[in-house]
C-alpha positions in Angstrom: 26.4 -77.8 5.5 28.1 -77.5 9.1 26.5 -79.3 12.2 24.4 -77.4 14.0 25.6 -77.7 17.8 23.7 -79.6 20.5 23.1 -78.7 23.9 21.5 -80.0 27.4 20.6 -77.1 29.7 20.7 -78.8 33.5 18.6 -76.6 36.2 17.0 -75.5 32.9 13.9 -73.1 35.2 11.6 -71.3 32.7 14.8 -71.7 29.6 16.4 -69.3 29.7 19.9 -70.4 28.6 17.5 -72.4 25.8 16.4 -69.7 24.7 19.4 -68.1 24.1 21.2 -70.3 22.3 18.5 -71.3 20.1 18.5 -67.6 19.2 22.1 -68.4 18.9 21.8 -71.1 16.5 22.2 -73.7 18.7 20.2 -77.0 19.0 19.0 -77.2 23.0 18.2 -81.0 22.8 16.8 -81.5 26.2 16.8 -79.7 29.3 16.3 -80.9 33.1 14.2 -78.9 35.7 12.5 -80.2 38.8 9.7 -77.4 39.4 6.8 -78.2 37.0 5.4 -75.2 36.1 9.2 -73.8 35.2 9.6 -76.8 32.9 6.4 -76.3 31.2 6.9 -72.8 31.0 10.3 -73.8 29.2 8.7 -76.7 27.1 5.7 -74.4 25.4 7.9 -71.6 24.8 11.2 -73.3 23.7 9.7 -76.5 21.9 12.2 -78.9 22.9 11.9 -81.8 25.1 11.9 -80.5 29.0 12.2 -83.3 31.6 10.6 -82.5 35.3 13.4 -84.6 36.9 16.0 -83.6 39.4 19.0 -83.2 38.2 20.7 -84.6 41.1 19.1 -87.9 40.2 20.5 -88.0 36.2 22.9 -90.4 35.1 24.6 -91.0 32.0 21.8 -93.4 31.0 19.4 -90.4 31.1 21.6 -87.8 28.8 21.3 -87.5 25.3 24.6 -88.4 23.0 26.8 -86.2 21.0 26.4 -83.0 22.9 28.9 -80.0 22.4 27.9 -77.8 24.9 26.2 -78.4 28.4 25.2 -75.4 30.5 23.0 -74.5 33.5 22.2 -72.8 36.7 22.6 -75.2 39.6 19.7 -73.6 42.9 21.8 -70.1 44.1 19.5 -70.6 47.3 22.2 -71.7 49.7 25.3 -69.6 48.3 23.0 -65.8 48.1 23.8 -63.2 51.0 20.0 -62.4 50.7 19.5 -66.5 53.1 20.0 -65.8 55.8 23.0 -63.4 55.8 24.9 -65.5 53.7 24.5 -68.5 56.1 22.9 -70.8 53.7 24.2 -74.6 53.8 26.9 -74.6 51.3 27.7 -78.2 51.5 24.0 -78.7 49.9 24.8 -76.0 47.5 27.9 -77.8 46.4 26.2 -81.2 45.9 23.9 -79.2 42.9 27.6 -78.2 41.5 29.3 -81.7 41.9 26.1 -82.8 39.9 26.5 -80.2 37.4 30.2 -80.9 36.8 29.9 -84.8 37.0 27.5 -84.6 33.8 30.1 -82.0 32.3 32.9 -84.9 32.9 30.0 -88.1 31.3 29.7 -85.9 28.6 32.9 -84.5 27.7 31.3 -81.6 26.0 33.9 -79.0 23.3 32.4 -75.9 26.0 30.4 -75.6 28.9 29.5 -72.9 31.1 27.4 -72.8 34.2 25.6 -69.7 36.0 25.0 -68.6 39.3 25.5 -66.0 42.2 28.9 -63.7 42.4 29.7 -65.5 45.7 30.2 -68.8 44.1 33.5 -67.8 42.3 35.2 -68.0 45.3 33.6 -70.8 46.4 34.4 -72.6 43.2 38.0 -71.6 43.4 39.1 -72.7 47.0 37.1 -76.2 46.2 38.7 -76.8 43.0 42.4 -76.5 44.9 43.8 -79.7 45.6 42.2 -80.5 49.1 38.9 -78.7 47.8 35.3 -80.8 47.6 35.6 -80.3 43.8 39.3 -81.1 43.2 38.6 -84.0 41.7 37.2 -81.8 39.0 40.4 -79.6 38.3 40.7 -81.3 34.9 37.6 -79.6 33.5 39.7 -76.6 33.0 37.0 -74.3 34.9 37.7 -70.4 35.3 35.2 -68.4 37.2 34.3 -65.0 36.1 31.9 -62.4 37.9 29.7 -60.6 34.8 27.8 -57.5 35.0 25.3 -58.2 32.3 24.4 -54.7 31.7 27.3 -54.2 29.8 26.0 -56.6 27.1 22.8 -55.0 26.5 20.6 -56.1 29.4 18.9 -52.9 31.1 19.7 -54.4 34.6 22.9 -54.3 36.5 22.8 -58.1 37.1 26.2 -59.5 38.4 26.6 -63.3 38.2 29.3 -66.0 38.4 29.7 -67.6 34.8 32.0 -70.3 35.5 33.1 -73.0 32.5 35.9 -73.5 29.8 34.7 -70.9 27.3 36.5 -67.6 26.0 35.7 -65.0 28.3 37.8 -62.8 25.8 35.6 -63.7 23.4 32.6 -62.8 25.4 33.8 -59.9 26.5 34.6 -58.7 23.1 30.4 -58.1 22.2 30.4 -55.8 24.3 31.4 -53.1 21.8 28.7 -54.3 20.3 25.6 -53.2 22.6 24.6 -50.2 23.9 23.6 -49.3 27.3 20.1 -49.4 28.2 17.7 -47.9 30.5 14.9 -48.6 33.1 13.0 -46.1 31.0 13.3 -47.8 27.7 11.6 -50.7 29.1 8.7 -48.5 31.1 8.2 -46.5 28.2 8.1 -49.2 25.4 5.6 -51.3 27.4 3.4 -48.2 27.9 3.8 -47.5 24.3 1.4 -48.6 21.4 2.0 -50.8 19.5 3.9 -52.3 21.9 7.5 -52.9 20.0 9.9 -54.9 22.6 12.9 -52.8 23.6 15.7 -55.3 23.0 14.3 -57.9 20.5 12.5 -55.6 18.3 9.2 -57.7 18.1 5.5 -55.4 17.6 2.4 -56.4 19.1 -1.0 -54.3 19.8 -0.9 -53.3 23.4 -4.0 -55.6 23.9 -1.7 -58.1 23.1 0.7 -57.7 26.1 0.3 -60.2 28.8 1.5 -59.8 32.8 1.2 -56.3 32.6 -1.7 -55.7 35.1 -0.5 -52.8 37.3 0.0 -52.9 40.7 -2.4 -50.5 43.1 -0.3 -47.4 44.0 1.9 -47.7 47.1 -0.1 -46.0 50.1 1.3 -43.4 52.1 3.3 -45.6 54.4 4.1 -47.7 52.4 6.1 -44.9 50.3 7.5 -44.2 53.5 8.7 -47.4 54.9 9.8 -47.9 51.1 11.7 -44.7 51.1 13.6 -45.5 54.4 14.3 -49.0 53.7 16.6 -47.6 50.7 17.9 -44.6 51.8 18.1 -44.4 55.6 18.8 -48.1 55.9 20.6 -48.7 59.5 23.4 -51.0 57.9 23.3 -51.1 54.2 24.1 -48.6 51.6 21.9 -45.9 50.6 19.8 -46.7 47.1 17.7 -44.5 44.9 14.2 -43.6 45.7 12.0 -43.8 43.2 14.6 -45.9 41.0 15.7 -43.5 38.3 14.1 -44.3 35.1 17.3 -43.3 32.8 20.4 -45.6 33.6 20.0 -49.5 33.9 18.1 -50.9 37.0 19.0 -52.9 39.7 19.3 -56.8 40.5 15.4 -58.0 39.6 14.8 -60.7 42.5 12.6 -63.5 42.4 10.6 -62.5 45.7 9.9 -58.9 46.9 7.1 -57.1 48.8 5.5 -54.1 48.5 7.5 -53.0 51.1 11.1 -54.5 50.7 14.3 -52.5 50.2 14.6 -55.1 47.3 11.1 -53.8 45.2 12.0 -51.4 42.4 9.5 -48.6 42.9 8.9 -46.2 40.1 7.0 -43.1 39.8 2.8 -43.0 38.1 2.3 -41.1 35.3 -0.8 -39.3 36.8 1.1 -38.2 39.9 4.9 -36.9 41.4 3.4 -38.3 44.7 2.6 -41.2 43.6 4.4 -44.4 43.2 4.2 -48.6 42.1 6.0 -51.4 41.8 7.3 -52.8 38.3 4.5 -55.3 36.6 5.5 -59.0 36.0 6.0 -57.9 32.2 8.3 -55.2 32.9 10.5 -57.4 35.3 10.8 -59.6 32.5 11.7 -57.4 30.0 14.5 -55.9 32.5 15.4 -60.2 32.5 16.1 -59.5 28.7 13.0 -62.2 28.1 11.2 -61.0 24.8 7.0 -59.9 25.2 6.3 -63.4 23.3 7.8 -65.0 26.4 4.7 -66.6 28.4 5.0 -68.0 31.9 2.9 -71.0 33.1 2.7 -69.9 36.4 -1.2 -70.7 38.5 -0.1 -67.3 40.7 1.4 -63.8 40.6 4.3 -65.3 43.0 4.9 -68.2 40.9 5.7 -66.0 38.0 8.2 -63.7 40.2 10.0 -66.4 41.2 10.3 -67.6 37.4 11.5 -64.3 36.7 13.8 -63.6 38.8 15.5 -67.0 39.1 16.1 -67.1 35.2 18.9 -66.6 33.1 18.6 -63.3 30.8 18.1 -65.0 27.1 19.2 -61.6 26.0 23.0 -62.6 27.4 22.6 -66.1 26.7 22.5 -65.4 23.2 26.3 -63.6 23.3 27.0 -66.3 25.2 25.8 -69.2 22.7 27.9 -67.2 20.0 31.1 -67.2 22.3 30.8 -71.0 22.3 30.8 -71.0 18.6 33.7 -68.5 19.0 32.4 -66.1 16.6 34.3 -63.0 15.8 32.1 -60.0 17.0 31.3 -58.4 13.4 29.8 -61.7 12.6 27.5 -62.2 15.7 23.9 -60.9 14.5 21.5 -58.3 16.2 19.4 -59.7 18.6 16.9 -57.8 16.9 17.7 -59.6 13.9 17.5 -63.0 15.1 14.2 -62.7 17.0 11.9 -61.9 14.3 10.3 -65.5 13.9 9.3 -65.4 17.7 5.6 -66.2 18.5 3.6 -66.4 21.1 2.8 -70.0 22.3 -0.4 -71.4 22.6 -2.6 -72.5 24.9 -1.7 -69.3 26.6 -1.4 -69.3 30.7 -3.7 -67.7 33.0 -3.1 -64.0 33.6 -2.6 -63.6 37.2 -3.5 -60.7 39.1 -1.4 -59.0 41.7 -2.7 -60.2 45.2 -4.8 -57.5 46.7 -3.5 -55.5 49.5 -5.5 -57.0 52.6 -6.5 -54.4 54.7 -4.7 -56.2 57.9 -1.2 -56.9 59.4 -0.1 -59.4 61.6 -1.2 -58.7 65.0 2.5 -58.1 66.2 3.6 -56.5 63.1 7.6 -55.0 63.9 8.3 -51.5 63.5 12.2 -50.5 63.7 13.3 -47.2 62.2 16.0 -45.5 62.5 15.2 -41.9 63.5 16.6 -39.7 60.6 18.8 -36.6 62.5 20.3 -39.8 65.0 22.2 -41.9 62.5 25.1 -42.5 61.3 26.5 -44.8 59.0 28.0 -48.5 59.6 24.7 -49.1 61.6 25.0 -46.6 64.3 21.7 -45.5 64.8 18.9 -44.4 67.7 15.6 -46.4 66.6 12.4 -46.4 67.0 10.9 -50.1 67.2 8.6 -52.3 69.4 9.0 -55.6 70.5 6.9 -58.3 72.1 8.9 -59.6 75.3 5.3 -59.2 76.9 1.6 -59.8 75.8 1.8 -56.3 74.2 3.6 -53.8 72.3 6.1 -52.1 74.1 7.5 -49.2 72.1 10.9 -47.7 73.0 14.0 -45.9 71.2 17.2 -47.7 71.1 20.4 -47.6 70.2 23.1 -49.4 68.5 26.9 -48.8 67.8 30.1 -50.9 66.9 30.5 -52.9 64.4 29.0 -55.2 62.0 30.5 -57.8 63.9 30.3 -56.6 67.3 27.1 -54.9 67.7 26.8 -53.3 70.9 23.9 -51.2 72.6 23.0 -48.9 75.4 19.9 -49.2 77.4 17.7 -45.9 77.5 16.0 -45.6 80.6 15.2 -43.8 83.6 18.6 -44.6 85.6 20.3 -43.3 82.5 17.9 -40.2 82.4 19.0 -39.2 86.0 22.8 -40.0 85.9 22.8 -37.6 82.4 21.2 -34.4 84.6 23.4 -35.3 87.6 26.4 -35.0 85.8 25.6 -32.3 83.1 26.5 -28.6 83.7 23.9 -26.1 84.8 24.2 -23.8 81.6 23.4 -27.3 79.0 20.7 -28.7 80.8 18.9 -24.9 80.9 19.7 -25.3 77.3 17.9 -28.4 76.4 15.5 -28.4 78.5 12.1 -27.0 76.1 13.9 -29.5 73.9 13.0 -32.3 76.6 9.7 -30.8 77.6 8.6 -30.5 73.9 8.9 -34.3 74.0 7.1 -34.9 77.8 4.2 -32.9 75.8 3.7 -34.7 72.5 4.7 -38.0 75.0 2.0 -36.9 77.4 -0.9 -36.1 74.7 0.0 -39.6 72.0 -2.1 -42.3 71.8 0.6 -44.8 72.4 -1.7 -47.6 74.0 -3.2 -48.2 70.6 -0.4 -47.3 68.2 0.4 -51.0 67.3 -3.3 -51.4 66.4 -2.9 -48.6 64.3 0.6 -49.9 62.6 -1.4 -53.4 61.9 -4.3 -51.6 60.8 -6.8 -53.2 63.4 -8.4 -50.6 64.9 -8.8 -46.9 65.3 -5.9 -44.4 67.2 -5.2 -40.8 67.3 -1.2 -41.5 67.0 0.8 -43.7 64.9 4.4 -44.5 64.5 5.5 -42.3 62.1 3.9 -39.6 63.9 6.3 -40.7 66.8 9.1 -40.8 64.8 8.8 -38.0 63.1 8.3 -36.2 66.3 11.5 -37.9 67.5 13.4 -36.6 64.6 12.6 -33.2 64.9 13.9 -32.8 68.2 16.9 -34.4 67.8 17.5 -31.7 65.4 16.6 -29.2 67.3 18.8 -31.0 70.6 22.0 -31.0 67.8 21.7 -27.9 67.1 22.1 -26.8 70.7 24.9 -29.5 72.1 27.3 -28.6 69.2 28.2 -26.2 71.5 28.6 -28.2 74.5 31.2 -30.9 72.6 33.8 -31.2 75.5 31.1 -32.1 77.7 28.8 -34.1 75.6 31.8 -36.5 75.5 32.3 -36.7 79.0 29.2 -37.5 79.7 28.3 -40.3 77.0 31.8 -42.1 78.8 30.2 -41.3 81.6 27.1 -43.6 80.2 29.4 -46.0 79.0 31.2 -46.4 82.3 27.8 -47.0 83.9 26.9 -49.8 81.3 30.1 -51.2 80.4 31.9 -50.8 83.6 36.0 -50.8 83.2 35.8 -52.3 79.6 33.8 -49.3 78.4 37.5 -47.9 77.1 38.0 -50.7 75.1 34.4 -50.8 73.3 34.1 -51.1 69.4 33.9 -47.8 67.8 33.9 -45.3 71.0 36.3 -42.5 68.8 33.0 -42.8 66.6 30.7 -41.8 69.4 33.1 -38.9 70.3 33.5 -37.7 66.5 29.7 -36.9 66.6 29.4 -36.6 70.1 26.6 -33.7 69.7 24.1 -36.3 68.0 25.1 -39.2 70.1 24.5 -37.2 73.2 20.9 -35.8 71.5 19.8 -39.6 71.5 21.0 -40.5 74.7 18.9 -37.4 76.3 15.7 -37.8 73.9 15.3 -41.9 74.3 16.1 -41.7 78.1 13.5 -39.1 78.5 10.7 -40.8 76.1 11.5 -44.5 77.3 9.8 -44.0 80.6 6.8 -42.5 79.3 6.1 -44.8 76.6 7.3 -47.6 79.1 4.2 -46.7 81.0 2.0 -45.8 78.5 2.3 -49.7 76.8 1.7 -50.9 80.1 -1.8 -49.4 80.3 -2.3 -50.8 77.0 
């Protein structure tokens, strides 16, 4: 009989390469994880020996002998866009991938593949060239490949670096072997009874389905804010709201909030108006883990972060087969392999979803962009507040440039005057129930306690929203009018620049964009010079 092959899985988390290639036929020997309740997670459900060490620490006295294949998912912390930009320490990223590739070289496996973020390809690549911080490495023979797992089965569009000596044409060549799958599969299969898992085929009575305690229904605002976050965002690209339920979902993260652009919001079944967030079993079904999967986690958090950091044991599997470098008509379902799954025992804790508390921060930040004043590339009038002083001062802003250059104009009183100076007679008599619409609602808001309001400690007759929606209408309505004024709105938002910027205000970032859509820019300039004052003085009494 051939030798099974044996495997260490470094960075192991919750096992989710181990899983995999067990699934795979593969013999996961050991695997090395340094949060506790990850590696017990991985222990009880993958029944091989799980050491809570860091891997930085392991030496060759540490490792098992006669392995064939080593894989693992060094910490993606300090290489993700989502740390701070992008502005992560990579030098401390790259000492988990020396590690990783310094146990590859002790143990001279036949294959060996590593996961992690799309941005480490590159990375990988200009430090493997010859003055690189992992040249000395270049004999390992690694490529770098960026995956999008959903075209192996996995109902998430989950693109990650696999980097290693495998055959990506072998890899690539199961793909005509899985079908596309959907949000909705997942939703609907977990809702269903019995339960039967969406991708590994398992049945279990519903009362058997664990981490799938529902979430209370977003309220109001939070529908909103969640709404704008994904498809009004100021900078980034405009997502879905609610996430459709029939094509594949998007990246599942290991943190999110009930109010993050990053939260995948789907619709109730008792409502249209109504929406939640995904349950901890349905993230991990969308991770490709199968229902008998448990997670040792003591809180709701914990088990996110497990989830979302893990490799999908749905792709793992392909992958343990590309190792063996099976043809595709020989690689068996996944349905097909999973049948001998159980649940493990003693079962963890279910964890309920922390309750919404009924307060905010004190100084809780509100910056939206106001919908009928933006544009895209992050030029936008907003409505936010900041805290320069002991209170909230509310004011509209706004931004243009670029990315890199981000560049604003302030919105006041001085601006206010110089605009009605300069404009024509016939356009100011035409904006001007536009401008006194806005003096009205201005004059009539509860503005001094709108930030109790937005924290939800204490009573007001006004909150933001209100004010933004207000501010949205009439920038419609102040559109609408100056489209017919374009020559003129143009001279008179240089005008504003020329006041601001002085004799550089020709050479600002993005000025042909301001003139393009002169009508709207001009709308904002007129509507947050007029409201600026007044709420300037209204956050004062507060």
């Amino acid at each position: 009989m051939k030798n099974v092959p044996r495997a260490i899985d470094l960075y192991s988390g919750v096992g989710g390469w181990s899983l995999g290639l067990r699934l795979a036929g593969i013999d996961v020997v050991a695997s090395y994880e340094r949060w506790g309740p990850a590696n017990e997670t991985n222990f009880k459900n993958n029944a091989h020996q799980a050491q809570t060490v860091d891997a930085r620490r392991l030496s060759r006295e540490d490792l098992p002998t006669d392995i064939d294949i080593v894989v693992g998912s060094p910490p993606c912390t300090q290489f993700s866009f989502s740390n701070r930009g992008g502005g992560g320490d990579i030098a401390d990223g790259l000492e988990d991938i020396k590690q990783f590739l310094t146990i590859v070289e002790l143990m001279k496996p036949r294959v060996w593949a590593m996961e992690n973020v799309p941005r480490v390809a590159k990375i990988i690549e200009t430090e493997l060239q010859v003055d690189g911080r992992l040249a000395k490495f270049r004999h390992l023979g690694c490529a770098t490949y960026i995956v999008d797992m959903s075209e192996y089965g996995l109902p998430q569009r989950r693109r990650r670096c696999i980097a290693g000596n495998f055959s990506i044409e072998r890899l690539e060549s199961y793909r005509a072997t899985t079908r596309k799958r959907t949000l909705g599969e997942v939703v609907n299969a977990l809702a269903s009874e019995p339960v039967v898992d969406p991708l590994f085929g398992i049945t279990i009575p519903g009362s058997d389905l664990t981490d799938h305690v529902l979430e209370d229904v977003l309220r109001p605002d939070e529908v909103r804010i969640n709404r704008a976050k994904k498809t009004t965002h100021t900078v980034y690209n405009a997502m879905s709201f609610p996430d459709p339920l029939d094509r594949s979902v998007r990246t599942i993260t290991a943190t999110c909030t009930r109010v993050s652009r990053e939260s995948i919001v789907i619709q109730t079944d008792s409502a249209e108006t109504e929406f939640r967030r995904l349950t901890l079993r349905e993230r991990a079904c969308l991770q490709g883990f199968p229902v008998t999967f448990q997670f040792y986690g003591a809180t709701y958090d914990q088990k996110l972060k497990m989830i979302g950091n893990a490799v999908p044991p749905a792709f793992s599997y392909l992958m343990g087969f590309a190792f063996k470098d099976c043809d595709a008509d020989a690689v068996p379902s996944l349905r097909a392999a999973s049948q001998d799954l159980n649940r493990p025992k003693p079962e963890p804790a279910e964890t309920r979803p922390d309750r919404l508390g009924v307060q905010y921060p004190a100084k809780r930040t509100f910056r939206f962009a106001v919908p009928s004043l933006r544009l895209k590339s992050g030029v936008r009038f907003e409505l936010c507040n900041d805290f320069s002083t002991d209170t909230a001062n509310w004011r509209v802003a706004f931004y243009f440039g670029t990315s890199k250059e981000i560049m604003g104009l302030r919105l006041n009183s001085l601006l206010a005057k110089r605009l009605k100076r300069n404009m024509s007679y016939a356009l100011a008599m035409a904006i001007a129930s536009a401008v006194d619409e806005a003096h009205a609602f201005a004059a009539t808001a509860d503005i001094a306690n709108m930030q109790a309001v937005w924290a939800h400690r204490g009573p007001g007759d006004t909150s933001p929203f209100m004010l933004l929606d207000m501010l949205d209408e009439i920038g419609t309505s102040l559109k609408q009018t100056i489209t017919s004024h374009e020559d003129e709105a143009k001279a008179l938002i240089n005008a504003a620049l020329r006041a601001e910027y002085g004799d550089t205000a020709a050479d600002l970032p993005g000025i042909a964009k301001l003139h393009r859509n002169a009508a709207l820019i001009l709308s904002g300039l007129i509507l947050g010079s007029a409201m600026n004052p007044v709420l300037a003085d209204k956050c004062l009494v507060s």
